[in-house]
NUTORTI-404787 format. One record per residue (C-alpha): residue in three letters; chain; x, y, z. Coordinates in steps of 0.5 Angstrom, whole numbers, padded with zeros to 4 digits. Example, Ala and Ser with C-alpha at 12.3 -4.5 7.8 and 13.67 -1.06 7.14 Angstrom:
   aa  ch     px     py     pz
  ALA   A   0025  -0009   0016
  SER   A   0027  -0002   0014
***
This chain:
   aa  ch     px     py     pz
  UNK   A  -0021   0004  -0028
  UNK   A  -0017   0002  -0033
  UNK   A  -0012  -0004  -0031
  UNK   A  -0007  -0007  -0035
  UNK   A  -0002  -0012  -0035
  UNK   A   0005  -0012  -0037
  UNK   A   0010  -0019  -0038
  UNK   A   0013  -0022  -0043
  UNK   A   0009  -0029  -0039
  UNK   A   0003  -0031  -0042
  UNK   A   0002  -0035  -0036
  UNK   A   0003  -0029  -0031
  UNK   A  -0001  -0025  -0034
  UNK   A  -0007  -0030  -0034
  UNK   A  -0006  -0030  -0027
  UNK   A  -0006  -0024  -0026
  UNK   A  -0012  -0024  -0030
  UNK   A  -0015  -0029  -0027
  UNK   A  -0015  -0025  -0020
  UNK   A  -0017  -0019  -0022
  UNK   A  -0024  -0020  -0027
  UNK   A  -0028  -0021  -0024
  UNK   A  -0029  -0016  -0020
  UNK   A  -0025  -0011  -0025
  UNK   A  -0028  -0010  -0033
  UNK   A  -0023  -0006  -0035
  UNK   A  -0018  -0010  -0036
  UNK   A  -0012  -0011  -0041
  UNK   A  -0006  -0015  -0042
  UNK   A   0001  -0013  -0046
  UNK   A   0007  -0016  -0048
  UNK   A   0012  -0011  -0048
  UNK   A   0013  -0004  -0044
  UNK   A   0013  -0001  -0052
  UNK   A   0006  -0003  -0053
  UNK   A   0004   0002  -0048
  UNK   A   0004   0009  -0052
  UNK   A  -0001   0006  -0057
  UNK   A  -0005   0003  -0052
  UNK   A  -0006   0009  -0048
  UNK   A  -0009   0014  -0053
  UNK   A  -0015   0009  -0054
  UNK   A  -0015   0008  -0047
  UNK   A  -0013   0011  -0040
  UNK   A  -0008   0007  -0037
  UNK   A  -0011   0008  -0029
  UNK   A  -0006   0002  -0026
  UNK   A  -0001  -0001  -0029
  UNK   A   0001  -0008  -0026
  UNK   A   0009  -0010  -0027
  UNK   A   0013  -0014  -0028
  UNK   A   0021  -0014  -0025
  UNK   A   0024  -0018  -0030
  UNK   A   0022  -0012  -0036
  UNK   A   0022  -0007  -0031
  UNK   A   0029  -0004  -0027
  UNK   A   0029   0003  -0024
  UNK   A   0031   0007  -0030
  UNK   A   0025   0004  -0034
  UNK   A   0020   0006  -0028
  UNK   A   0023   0012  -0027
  UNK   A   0021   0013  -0036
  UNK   A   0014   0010  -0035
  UNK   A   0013   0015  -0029
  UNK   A   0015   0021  -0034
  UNK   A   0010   0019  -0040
  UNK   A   0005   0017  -0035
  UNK   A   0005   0021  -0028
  UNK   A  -0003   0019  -0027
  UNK   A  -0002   0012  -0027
  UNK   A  -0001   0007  -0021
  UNK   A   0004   0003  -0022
  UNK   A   0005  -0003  -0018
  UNK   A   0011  -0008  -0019
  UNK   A   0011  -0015  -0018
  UNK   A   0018  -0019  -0017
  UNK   A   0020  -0027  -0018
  UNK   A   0024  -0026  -0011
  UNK   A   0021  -0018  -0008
  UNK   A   0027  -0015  -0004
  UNK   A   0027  -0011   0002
  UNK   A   0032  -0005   0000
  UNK   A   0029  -0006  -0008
  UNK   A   0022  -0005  -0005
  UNK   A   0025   0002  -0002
  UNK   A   0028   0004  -0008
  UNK   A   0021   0003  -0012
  UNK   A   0017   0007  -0008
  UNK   A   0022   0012  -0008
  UNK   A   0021   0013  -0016
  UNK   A   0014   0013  -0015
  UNK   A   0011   0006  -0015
  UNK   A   0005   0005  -0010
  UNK   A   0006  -0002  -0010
  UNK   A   0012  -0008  -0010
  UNK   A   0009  -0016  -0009
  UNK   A   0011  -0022  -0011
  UNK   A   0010  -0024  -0018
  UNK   A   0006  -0031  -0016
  UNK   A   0003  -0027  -0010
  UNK   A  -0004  -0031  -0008
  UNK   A  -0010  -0029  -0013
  UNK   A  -0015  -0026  -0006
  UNK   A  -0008  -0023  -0004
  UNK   A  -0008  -0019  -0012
  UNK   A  -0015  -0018  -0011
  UNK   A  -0014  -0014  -0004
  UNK   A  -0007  -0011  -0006
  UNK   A  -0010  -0008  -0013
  UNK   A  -0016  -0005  -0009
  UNK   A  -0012  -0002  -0003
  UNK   A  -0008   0002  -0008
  UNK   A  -0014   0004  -0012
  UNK   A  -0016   0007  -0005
  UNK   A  -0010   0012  -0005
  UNK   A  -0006   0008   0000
  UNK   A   0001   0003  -0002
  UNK   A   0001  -0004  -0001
  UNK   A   0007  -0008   0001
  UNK   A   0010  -0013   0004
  UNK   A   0009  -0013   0012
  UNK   A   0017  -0014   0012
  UNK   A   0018  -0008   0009
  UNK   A   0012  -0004   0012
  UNK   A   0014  -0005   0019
  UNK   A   0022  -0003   0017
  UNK   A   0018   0004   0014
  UNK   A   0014   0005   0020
  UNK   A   0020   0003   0025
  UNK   A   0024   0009   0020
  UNK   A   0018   0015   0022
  UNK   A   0019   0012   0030
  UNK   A   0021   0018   0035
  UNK   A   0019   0015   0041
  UNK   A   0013   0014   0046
  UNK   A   0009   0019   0045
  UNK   A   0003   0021   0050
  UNK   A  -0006   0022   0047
  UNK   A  -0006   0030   0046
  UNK   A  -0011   0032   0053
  UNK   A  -0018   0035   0052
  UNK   A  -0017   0042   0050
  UNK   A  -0010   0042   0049
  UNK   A  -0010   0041   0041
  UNK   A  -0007   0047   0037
  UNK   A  -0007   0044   0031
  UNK   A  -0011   0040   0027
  UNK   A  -0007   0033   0028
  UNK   A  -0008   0034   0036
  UNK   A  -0016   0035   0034
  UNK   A  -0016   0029   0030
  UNK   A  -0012   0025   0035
  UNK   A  -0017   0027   0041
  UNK   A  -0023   0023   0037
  UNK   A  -0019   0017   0039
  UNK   A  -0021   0013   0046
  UNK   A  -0016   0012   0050
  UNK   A  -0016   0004   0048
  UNK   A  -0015   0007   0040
  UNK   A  -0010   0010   0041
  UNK   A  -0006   0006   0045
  UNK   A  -0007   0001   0039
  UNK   A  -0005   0006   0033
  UNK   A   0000   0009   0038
  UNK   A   0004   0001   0038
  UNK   A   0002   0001   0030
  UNK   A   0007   0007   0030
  UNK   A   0012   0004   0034
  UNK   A   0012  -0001   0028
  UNK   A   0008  -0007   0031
  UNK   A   0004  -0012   0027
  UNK   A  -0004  -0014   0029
  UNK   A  -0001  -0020   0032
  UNK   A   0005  -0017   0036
  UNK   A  -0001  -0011   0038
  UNK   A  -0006  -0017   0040
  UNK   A  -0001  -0022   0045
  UNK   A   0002  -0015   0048
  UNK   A  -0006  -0013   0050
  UNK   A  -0009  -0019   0051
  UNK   A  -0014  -0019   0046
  UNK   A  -0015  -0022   0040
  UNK   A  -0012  -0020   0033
  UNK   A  -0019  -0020   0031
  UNK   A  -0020  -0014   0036
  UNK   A  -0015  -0011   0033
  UNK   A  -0017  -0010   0027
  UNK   A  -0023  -0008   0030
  UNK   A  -0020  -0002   0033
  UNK   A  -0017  -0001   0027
  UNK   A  -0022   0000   0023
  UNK   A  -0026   0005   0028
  UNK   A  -0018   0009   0028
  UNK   A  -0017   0009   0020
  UNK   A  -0026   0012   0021
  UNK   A  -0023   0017   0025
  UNK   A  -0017   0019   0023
  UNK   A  -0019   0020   0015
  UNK   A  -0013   0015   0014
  UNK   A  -0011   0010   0009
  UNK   A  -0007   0005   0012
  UNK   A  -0002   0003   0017
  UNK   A   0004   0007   0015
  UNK   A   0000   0013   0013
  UNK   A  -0002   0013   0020
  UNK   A   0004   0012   0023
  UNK   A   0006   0018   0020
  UNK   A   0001   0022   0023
  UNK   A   0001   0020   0030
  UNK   A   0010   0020   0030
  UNK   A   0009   0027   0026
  UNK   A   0009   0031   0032
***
C-alpha cells in the first residue's frame, strides 16, 4: 500500500511521517496537490493523507475524478462537524485533526486501510444517531427472513443489547455506566459483534442493526 502526504508544511509532514514508518514502507511526501499526477505514474496512489488548508470541496471533489481508487483522509487545523459531513459526502473516507496524536494517525490510517471511515467521535455519534429509528427487538430463532435477521441471530442476547445501544448512537463509556460493566467489557463484546456480523465499525454496524 502507497500512502503519500500532501501539505505545504514540512513540519506536518514529518509528523505524519513519523506516525506512519514504521510500520508502513511506502510512503511519500509532496508539497502541492499539482505534483500528484506525476507521482502517480510511477507510483499507485493507495492513500492520500490531506491537508485542509490546500484542500476545500471542490478540490477533493477533482482529486476523487482523477483518482476514484484512493483513499483520501482529510486532516484539518480546526475539524468541524458539518464540514466533516460535507467531506464524507464528497467521498473522503476520513477527517481528523491536522495535529492529531501519532498512535491515534497510526490507528486511523490502519482502520481506513481496513475498508472502514474513521472520524471524530463527535461526528460518528451525530451520524449513528441520523440512522436511529427506535428500539428495536433480536429478531427470534427461527424467524429470520433475510439475511440481516441470520446474521442478527448469531449474536447473545448480551451482544445484541450493546450493538443495539451502539445503534442508538452511545459511546463505550455511556454503554459501560448504562449496564454496569466496564468499558473494557465493552469492547469485549464488541470485538465478538464486529467477528459475527462481518462489520467494520460502529456506523457500519448501526446500519445494519437501524436498517430493518
Amino acid at each position: 500500500m502507497s500512502i503519500f502526504l500532501c501539505s505545504p508544511s514540512d513540519s506536518i509532514r514529518e509528523r505524519w511521517y513519523k506516525a506512519l514508518v514504521p510500520p508502513h514502507k511506502n510512503v511519500y511526501h509532496t508539497t502541492y496537490l499539482s505534483e500528484l499526477s506525476t507521482l502517480s505514474s510511477k507510483v499507485k496512489i493507495d492513500m492520500l493523507l490531506l491537508h485542509r488548508d490546500i484542500a476545500p470541496l471542490e478540490t477533493v471533489a477533482r482529486i476523487r475524478q482523477s483518482f476514484p481508487d484512493c483513499k483520501i483522509f482529510v486532516l484539518s487545523n480546526r475539524p468541524e462537524q458539518m464540514e466533516g459531513l460535507q467531506f464524507l459526502q464528497y467521498g473522503v473516507v476520513g477527517y481528523a485533526n491536522t495535529y492529531i496524536a501519532p498512535a491515534r494517525l497510526t490507528e486511523a490510517v490502519q482502520t481506513i486501510l481496513g475498508g472502514s471511515v474513521w472520524i471524530g467521535q463527535d461526528l460518528m455519534q451525530r451520524l449513528i444517531q441520523a440512522t436511529f429509528k427506535g428500539d428495536k427487538k433480536k429478531p427470534a430463532e427461527g424467524s429470520a427472513t433475510d439475511g440481516r435477521k441470520q446474521v442478527l441471530q448469531k449474536l447473545s442476547d448480551r451482544e445484541y443489547q450493546i450493538a443495539d445501544l451502539v445503534a442508538q448512537g452511545l459511546s463505550n463509556v455511556d454503554i459501560a455506566e448504562s449496564l454496569a460493566i466496564t468499558e473494557r467489557t465493552v469492547k469485549a463484546h464488541l470485538s465478538s459483534v464486529y467477528a459475527k456480523t462481518g462489520t467494520k465499525g460502529r456506523l457500519n454496524l448501526a446500519l445494519l442493526i437501524n436498517r430493518g
